[in-house]
C-alpha positions in Angstrom: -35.9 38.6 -19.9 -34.1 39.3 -23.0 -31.3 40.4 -20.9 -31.0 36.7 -19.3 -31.5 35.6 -22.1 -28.4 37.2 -23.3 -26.2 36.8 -20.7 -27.3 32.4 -20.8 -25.6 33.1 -24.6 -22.8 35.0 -23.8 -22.4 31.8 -21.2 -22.7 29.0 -24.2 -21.0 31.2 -26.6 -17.8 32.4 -25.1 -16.8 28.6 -24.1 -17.8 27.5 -27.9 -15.8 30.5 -29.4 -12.6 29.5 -26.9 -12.9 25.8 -28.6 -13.6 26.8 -31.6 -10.1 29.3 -31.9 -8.0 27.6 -29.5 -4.5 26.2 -30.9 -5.5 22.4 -30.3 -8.5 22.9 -32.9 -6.6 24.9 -35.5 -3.8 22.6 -35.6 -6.3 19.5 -35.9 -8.6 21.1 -38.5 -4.8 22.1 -41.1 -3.5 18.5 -40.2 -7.0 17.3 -41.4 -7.1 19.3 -44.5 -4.0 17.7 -45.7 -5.2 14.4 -45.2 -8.0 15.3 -47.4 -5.8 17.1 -49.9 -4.3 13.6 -50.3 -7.3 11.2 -49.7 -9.6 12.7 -51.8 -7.9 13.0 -55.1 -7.1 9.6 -54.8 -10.5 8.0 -53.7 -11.9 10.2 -57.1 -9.2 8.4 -59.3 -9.6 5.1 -57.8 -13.5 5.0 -58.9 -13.1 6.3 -62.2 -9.3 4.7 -63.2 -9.1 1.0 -63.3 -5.3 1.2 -63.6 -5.2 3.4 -60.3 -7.8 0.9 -58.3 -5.7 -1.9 -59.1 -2.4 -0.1 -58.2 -3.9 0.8 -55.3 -5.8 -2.9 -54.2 -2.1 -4.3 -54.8 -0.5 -1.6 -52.8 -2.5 -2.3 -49.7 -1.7 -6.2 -50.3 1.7 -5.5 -50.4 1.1 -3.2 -47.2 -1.0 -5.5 -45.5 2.8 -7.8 -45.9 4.6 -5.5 -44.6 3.0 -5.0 -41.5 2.1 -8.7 -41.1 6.1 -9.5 -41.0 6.9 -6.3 -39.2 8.1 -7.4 -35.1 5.2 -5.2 -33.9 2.7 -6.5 -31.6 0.0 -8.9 -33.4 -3.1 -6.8 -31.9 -1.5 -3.8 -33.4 -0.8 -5.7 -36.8 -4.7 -6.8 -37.3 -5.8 -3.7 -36.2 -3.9 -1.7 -39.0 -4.8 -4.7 -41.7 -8.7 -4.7 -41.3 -9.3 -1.4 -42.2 -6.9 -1.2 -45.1 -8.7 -4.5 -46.5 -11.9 -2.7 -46.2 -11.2 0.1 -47.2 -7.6 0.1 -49.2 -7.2 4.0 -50.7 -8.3 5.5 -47.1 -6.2 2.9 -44.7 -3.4 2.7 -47.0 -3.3 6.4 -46.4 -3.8 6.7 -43.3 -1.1 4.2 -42.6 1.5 5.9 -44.4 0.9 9.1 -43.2 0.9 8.1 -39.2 2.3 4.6 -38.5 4.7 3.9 -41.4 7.3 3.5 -39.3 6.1 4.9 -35.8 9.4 6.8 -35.6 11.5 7.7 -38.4 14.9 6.4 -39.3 16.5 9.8 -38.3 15.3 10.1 -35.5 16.0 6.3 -34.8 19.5 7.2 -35.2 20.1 10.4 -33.5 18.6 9.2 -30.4 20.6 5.6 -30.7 24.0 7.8 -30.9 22.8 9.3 -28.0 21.9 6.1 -25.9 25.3 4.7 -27.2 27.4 7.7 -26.6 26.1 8.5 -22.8 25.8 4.4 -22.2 28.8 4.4 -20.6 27.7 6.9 -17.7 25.0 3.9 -17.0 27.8 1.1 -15.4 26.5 -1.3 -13.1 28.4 -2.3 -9.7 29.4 -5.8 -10.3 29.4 -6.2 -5.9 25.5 -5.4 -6.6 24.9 -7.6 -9.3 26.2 -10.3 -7.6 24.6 -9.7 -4.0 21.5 -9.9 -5.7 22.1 -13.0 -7.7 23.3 -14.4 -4.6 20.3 -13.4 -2.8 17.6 -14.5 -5.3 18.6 -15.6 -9.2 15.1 -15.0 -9.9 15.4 -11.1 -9.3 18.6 -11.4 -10.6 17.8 -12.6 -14.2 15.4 -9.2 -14.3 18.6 -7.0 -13.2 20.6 -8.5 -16.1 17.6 -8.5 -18.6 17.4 -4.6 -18.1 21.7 -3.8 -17.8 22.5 -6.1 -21.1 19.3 -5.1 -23.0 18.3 -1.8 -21.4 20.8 -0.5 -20.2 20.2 0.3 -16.8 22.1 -1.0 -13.6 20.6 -1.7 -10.2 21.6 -0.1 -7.4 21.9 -0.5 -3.4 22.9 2.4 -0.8 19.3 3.8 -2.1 16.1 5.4 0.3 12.9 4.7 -1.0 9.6 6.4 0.1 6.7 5.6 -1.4 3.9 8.4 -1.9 0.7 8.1 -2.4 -2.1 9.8 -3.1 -0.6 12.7 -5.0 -1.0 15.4 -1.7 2.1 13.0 -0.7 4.3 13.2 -3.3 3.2 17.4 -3.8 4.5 17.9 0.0 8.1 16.2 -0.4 8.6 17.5 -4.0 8.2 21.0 -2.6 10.1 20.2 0.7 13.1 18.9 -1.7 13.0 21.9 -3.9 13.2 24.0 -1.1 16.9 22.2 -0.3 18.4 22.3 -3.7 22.0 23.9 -3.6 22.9 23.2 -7.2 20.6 22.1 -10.0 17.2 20.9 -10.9 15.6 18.9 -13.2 11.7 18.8 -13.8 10.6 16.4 -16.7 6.3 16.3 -17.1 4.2 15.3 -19.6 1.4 17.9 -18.3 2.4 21.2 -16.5 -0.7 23.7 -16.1 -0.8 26.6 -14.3 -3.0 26.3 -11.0 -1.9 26.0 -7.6 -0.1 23.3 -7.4 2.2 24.3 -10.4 2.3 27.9 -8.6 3.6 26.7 -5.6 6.7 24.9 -7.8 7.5 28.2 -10.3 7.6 30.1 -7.1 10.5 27.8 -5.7 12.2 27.6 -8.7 12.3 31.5 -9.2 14.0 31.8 -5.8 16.5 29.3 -6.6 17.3 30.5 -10.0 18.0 33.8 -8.2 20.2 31.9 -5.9 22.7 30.7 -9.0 20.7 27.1 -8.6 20.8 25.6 -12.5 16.9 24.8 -13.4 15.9 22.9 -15.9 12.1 22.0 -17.5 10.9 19.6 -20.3 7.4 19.8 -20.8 5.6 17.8 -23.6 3.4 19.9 -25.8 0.7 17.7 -26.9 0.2 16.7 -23.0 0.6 20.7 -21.7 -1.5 22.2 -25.2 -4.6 22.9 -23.2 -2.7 23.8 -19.9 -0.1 26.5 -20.4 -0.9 29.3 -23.1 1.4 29.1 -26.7 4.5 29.6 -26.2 4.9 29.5 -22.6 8.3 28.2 -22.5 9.3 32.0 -23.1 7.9 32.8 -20.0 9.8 30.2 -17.7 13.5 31.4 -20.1 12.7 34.6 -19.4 12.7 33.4 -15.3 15.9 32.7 -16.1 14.9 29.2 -16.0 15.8 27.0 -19.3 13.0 25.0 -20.7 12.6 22.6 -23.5 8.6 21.8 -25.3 9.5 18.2 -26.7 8.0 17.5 -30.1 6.1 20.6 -30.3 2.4 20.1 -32.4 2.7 21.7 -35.2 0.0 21.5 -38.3 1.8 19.3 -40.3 1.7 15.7 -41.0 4.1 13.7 -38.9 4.3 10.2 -37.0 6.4 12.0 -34.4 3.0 13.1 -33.6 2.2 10.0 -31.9 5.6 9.7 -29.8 4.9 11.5 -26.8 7.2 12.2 -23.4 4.7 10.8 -21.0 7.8 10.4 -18.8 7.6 12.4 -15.1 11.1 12.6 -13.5 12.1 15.1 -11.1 15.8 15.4 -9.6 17.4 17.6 -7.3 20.9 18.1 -7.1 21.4 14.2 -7.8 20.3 13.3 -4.2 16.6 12.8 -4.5 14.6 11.7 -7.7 11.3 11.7 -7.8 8.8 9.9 -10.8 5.3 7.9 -10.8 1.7 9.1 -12.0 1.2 12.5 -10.7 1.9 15.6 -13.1 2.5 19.3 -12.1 -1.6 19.9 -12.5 -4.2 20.8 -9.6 -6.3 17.4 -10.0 -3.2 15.3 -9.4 -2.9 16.8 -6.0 -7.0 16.9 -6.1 -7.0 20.7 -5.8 -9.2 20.4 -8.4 -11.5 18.0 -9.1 -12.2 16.7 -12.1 -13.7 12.8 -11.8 -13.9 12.5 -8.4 -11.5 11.4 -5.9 -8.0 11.3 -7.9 -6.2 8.5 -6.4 -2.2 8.5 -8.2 1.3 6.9 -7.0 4.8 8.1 -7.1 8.1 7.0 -5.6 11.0 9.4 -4.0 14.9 8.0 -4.2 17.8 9.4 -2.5 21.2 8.2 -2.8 23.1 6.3 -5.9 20.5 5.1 -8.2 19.0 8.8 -8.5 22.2 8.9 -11.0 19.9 7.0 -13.9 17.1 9.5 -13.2 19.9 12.2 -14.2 21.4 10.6 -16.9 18.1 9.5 -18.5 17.0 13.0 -18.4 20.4 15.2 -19.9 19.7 12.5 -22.7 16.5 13.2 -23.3 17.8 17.2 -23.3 20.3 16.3 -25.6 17.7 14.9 -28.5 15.2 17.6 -27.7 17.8 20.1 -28.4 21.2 18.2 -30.3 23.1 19.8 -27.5 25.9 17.8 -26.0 25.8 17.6 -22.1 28.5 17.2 -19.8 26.6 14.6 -17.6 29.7 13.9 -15.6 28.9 17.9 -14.4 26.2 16.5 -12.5 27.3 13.8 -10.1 27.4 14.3 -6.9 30.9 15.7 -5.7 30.8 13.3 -2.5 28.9 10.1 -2.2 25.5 9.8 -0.7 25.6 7.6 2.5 21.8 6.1 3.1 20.1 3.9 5.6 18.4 2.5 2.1 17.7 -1.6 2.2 17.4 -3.5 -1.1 17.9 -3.4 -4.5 16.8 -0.2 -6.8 16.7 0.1 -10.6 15.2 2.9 -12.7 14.6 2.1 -16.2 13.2 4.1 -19.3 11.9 3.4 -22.3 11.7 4.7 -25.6 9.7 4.4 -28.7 13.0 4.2 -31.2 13.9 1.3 -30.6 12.3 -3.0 -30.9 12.9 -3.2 -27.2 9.3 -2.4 -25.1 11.2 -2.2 -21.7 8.1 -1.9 -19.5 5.7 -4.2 -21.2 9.1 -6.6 -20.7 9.0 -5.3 -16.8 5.3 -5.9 -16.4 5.4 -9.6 -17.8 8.5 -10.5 -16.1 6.9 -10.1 -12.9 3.9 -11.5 -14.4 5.9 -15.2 -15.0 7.9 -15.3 -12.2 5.5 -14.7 -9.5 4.4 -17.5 -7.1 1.8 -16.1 -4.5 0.1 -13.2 -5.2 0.4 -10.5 -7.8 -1.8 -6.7 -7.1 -1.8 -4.1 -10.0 -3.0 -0.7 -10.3 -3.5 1.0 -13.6 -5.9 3.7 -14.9 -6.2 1.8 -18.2 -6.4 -1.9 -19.1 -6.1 -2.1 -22.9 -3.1 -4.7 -23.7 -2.1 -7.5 -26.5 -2.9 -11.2 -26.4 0.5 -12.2 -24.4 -0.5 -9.6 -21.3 -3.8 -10.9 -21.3 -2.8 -14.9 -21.6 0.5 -14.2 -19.0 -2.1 -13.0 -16.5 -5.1 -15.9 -17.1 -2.1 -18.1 -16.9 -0.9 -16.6 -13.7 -4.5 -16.8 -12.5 -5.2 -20.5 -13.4 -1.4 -21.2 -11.6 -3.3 -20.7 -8.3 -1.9 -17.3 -8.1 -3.7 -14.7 -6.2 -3.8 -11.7 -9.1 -6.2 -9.0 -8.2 -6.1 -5.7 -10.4 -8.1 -2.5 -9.7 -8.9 0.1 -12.3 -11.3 3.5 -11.9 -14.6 3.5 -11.9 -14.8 6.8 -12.9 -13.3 7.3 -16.0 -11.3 10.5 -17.5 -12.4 8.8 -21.4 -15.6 7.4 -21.4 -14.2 5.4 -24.8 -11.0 3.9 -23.0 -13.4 3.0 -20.3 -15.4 1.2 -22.3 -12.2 -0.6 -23.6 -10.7 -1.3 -20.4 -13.9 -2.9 -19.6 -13.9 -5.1 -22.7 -10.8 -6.9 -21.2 -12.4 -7.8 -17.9 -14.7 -10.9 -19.2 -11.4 -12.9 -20.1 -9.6 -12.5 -17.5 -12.3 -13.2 -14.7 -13.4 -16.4 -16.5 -9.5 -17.7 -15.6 -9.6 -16.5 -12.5 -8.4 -12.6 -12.1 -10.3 -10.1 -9.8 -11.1 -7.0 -11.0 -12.1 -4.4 -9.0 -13.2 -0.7 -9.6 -12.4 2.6 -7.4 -15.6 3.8 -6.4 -14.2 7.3 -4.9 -13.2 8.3 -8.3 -10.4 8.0 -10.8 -7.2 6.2 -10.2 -4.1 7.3 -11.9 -1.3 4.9 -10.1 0.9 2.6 -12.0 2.4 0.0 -9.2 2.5 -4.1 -9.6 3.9 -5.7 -6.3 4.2 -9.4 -6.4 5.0 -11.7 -3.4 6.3 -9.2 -0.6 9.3 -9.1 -2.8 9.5 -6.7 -6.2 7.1 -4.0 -7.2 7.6 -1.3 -9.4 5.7 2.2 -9.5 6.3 4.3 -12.7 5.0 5.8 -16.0 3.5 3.0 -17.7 0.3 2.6 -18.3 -0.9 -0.6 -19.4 -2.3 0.5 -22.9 -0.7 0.3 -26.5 0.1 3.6 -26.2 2.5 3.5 -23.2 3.6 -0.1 -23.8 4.6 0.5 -27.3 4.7 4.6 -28.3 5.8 7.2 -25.4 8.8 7.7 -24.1 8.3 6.6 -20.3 10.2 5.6 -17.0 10.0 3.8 -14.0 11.3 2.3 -10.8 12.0 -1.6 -10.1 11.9 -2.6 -6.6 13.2 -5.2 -4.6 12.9 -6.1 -0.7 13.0 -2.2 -0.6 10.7 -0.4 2.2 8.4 0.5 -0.5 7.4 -2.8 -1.4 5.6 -3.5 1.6 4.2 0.3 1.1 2.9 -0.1 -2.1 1.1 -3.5 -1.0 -0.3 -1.7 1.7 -1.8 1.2 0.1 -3.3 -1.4 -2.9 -5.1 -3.3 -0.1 -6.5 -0.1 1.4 -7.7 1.0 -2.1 -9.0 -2.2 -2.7 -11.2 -1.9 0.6 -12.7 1.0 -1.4 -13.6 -0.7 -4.4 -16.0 -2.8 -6.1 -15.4 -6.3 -7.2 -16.5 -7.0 -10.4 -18.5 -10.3 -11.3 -18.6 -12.5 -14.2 -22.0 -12.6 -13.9 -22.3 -9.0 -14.1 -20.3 -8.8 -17.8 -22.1 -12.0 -18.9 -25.2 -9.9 -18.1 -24.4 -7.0 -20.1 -27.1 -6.6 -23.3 -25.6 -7.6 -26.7 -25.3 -4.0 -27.9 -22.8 -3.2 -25.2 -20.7 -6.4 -25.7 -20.8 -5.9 -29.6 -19.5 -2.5 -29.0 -16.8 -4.0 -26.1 -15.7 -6.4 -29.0 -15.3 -3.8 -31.8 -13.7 -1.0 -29.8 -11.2 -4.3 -28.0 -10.5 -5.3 -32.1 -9.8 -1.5 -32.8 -7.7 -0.4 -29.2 -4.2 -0.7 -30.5 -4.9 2.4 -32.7 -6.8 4.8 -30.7 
C-alpha cells in the first residue's frame, strides 16, 4: 500500500516539479518580481504622500488622454482607461510597462527601413492590375488598397490548392520538400518535436547534406513549451541556419507582446505554403488534444510565391540586421502554370498604423452581396467588425460563421461566446464544431474572393502579431474553400438566440465583463 501510495506521488509530483522549474515559469515569476519592485513602492508612497497621490491621479488623467487620442482601436482604448481610473498607481504601471507604445520607436524604424529598402522587390504587373479592374472594379479597389497601402501586388500565372484538414497540407508540405533543388524557407509560430515535426527535420537533414540552403524562424514565446532551450543550436549544428524571433527573456519589454504568429513555407520559389497548421502533432491530429482538430492552409506555385519569399528574407533581416540578397532567390527561369485567377499574399506587421488583415476581413465584409462563410477559432473583435457584420446580416446577406465547440482556452471561449448574442439578434448564424476544435482562418464571399491565412479574428492577431495571408479571386480554391465550410458546417451546431437569451445572469455578467476586458488578454 505505501508503495502505491508512493508511486500515485511520484505521479503528481514529477509533473508539478516539471511546472514548477520549467523556463516558461521562471521567466514569468522574474518579469513579475519587477513589476512588483516598481508597483509596490509606489502604491506605499501613494497612501502615505499626498503630493505623490496627486502626481500620480494627474498622471493617469493625462494618460487616460493619451490613449483616448491615440489611432488605436476604441475597444482597446476603454479597455486600458477603466482600470487605470480605478485603480491609477497599478494601471498606470501596467500601461507603461506593456502597452506604452505596443512597439517601440526603434524598432518601428528598423523594420520601416527594411519594408522601404526591399519595397521595390514587391512591383506589381500593371497587365494584372488592369485585367482585374477590367474584370471586376470591385476586386480591383482591394488589389490597389493592398499595393499602394501594403505593399503587396497581385498576381496571375499562379496554382492554388487548397488543403484542408491539416493531414492535407502535412502530405504536400513533405511531398514538396522532398523536390527542393535549391533552398528552403520554414517560418512557424510553434515547431515541437513529435512526429509530424520528425518527419520534416528528417527531410531537411538530407537536403542540407545535398548543398540545399535551409532556413527556420521559429517564434519563442509560441515554441517555449515545445522544443527544449536553446534548440536552435541543435537545428545550426544540422547545418541548418535558424533564427528564435524575439526570444522571452526575464525582462520587461512590450516586444513581449509582438509575436510571429506568421506560418509561411517556401521551396525553391516555386511552391509556398501558409494557413493555420504549425509543425506540431495536433495540427495533423497525431495527437489529440481537444478533439477532432479541424485547420486550413493554402499551397501556391508559380509567380506570386515571390511575396511569400520576399516577406520572409525581410523578416530574416530584422530578426538578425543582416542584409539579404533577395534577388538571389528568384527563380532563374519563369514558372509556366495552368493557374486561373488573381492571387495576392499579404502580411502584416505590428509597427506600423496600418491593420492589413482586419482591413482584408472588412473589405470583404462591405462589398459582399450574397453570401459571406467564415471560419475562425476565435471571435473576439472591435465595435466596427461586429457592426460591418450585423450590417451585412440585416442587408439580406446570407453570413454564417462557425467557431469550435471545443475550446483550446476555456476563457477565450467564454469571450468568443460573448459576441454571439449581437450578432444573431441582426441576423448572423453561428455555428459550433461539434467534432472538436477548429483552427482554420478562411472567409469566402459570393463564389468570387476568399482568403485563407494567419489571422485570427481577435485583438491579438488583428492589431499585435506579425501575420500573413492569401487573397483569392475566381481562383480554384475559392470554390474549395466554400466547399469544405459547407461540409464543416454539416457537422456543427447552430446556435440559437434563444439559447444565449437563456443563459442565467451570472454567465452573461461574466460574458459582459470578460467582452469589456478582451482587447487586453
Amino acid at each position: 500500500m505505501a508503495k502505491e501510495q508512493s508511486a500515485r506521488l511520484l505521479r503528481w509530483v514529477k509533473p508539478a516539479l516539471k511546472v514548477m522549474f520549467s523556463r516558461i515559469t521562471i521567466v514569468v515569476v522574474l518579469i513579475l518580481c519587477q513589476i512588483a519592485l516598481i508597483v509596490v513602492p509606489l502604491f506605499v508612497l501613494h497612501e502615505y504622500n499626498i503630493w505623490v497621490s496627486l502626481c500620480s491621479n494627474l498622471l493617469a488623467i493625462a494618460l487616460i488622454l493619451y490613449i483616448i487620442s491615440g489611432q488605436q482601436n476604441p475597444a482597446y482604448k476603454i479597455a486600458w482607461c477603466i482600470p487605470i481610473l480605478l485603480l491609477p498607481v497599478l494601471g498606470t504601471c501596467v500601461y507603461l510597462l506593456f502597452s506604452a507604445p505596443i512597439t517601440g520607436k526603434s524598432t518601428r524604424r528598423q523594420m520601416e527601413q527594411i519594408m522601404r529598402r526591399t519595397g521595390r522587390y514587391l512591383k506589381q504587373d500593371k497587365q494584372a492590375a488592369e485585367e482585374l479592374k477590367a474584370l471586376d472594379h470591385t476586386a480591383a479597389n482591394q488589389v490597389h488598397y493592398l499595393e499602394h497601402t501594403a505593399g503587396f501586388p497581385v498576381y496571375r500565372n499562379t496554382e492554388t490548392e487548397y488543403l484542408s484538414p491539416g493531414e492535407n497540407f502535412w502530405v504536400r508540405l513533405l511531398e514538396d520538400l522532398e523536390k527542393a533543388e535549391r533552398f528552403i524557407f520554414l517560418e512557424y509560430f510553434i515547431i515541437a518535436e513529435g512526429v509530424m515535426w520528425d518527419s520534416v527535420l528528417r527531410i531537411l537533414e538530407e537536403k542540407v547534406a545535398q548543398g540545399v540552403e535551409v532556413r527556420v524562424i521559429y517564434d519563442d514565446v509560441g515554441s517555449i513549451k515545445t522544443l527544449p532551450y536553446r534548440y536552435e543550436r541543435v537545428l545550426r549544428e544540422k547545418g541548418i541556419r535558424c533564427v528564435v524571433f524575439s526570444p522571452f527573456r526575464p525582462v520587461i519589454s512590450v516586444r513581449l507582446n509582438n509575436r510571429d504568429h506568421r506560418k509561411i513555407a517556401v521551396i525553391d520559389g516555386r511552391v509556398a505554403f501558409t494557413g493555420g497548421a504549425n509543425l506540431a502533432d495536433e495540427y495533423v491530429n497525431r495527437k489529440e488534444r481537444f478533439g477532432y482538430w479541424k485547420d486550413a492552409c493554402i499551397r501556391l506555385e508559380g509567380d506570386a510565391v515571390w511575396s511569400f519569399t520576399v516577406m520572409f528574407l525581410q523578416l530574416w533581416q530584422f530578426a538578425t540586421g543582416q542584409e539579404q540578397a533577395f534577388s538571389r532567390y528568384r527563380p532563374a527561369e519563369p514558372i509556366l502554370t495552368s493557374g486561373e485567377g488573381f492571387v495576392l499574399p499579404y502580411g502584416d506587421t505590428p509597427v506600423d498604423q496600418e491593420t492589413v488583415g482586419e482591413n482584408i476581413y472588412l473589405n470583404i465584409i462591405y462589398k459582399t452581396k450574397r453570401y459571406l462563410y467564415i471560419c475562425t477559432p476565435y471571435l473576439i473583435v472591435g465595435d466596427e467588425m461586429v457592426t460591418a457584420l450585423q450590417l451585412a446580416a440585416k442587408d439580406g446577406i446570407d453570413v454564417r460563421i462557425i467557431t469550435p465547440h471545443i475550446p483550446d482556452k476555456w476563457y477565450v471561449h467564454i469571450m468568443t461566446r460573448a459576441y454571439y448574442q449581437p450578432l444573431l439578434e441582426q441576423g448572423v448564424r453561428i455555428f459550433e464544431y461539434t467534432p472538436g476544435f477548429i483552427h482554420s482562418k478562411t472567409f469566402v464571399a459570393d463564389d468570387a474572393v476568399a482568403t485563407v491565412g494567419t489571422v485570427n479574428m481577435d485583438f491579438r492577431s488583428l492589431y499585435l502579431h506579425y501575420e500573413c495571408g492569401v487573397w483569392l479571386y475566381r481562383t480554384p480554391a475559392v470554390e474549395a474553400v466554400k466547399r469544405d465550410f459547407l461540409d464543416t458546417q454539416a457537422q456543427s451546431r447552430e446556435i440559437t438566440l434563444e439559447e444565449c437569451r437563456a443563459a442565467r445572469w451570472p454567465t452573461r455578467l461574466l460574458r459582459s465583463v470578460i467582452r469589456l476586458f478582451a482587447p487586453l488578454l
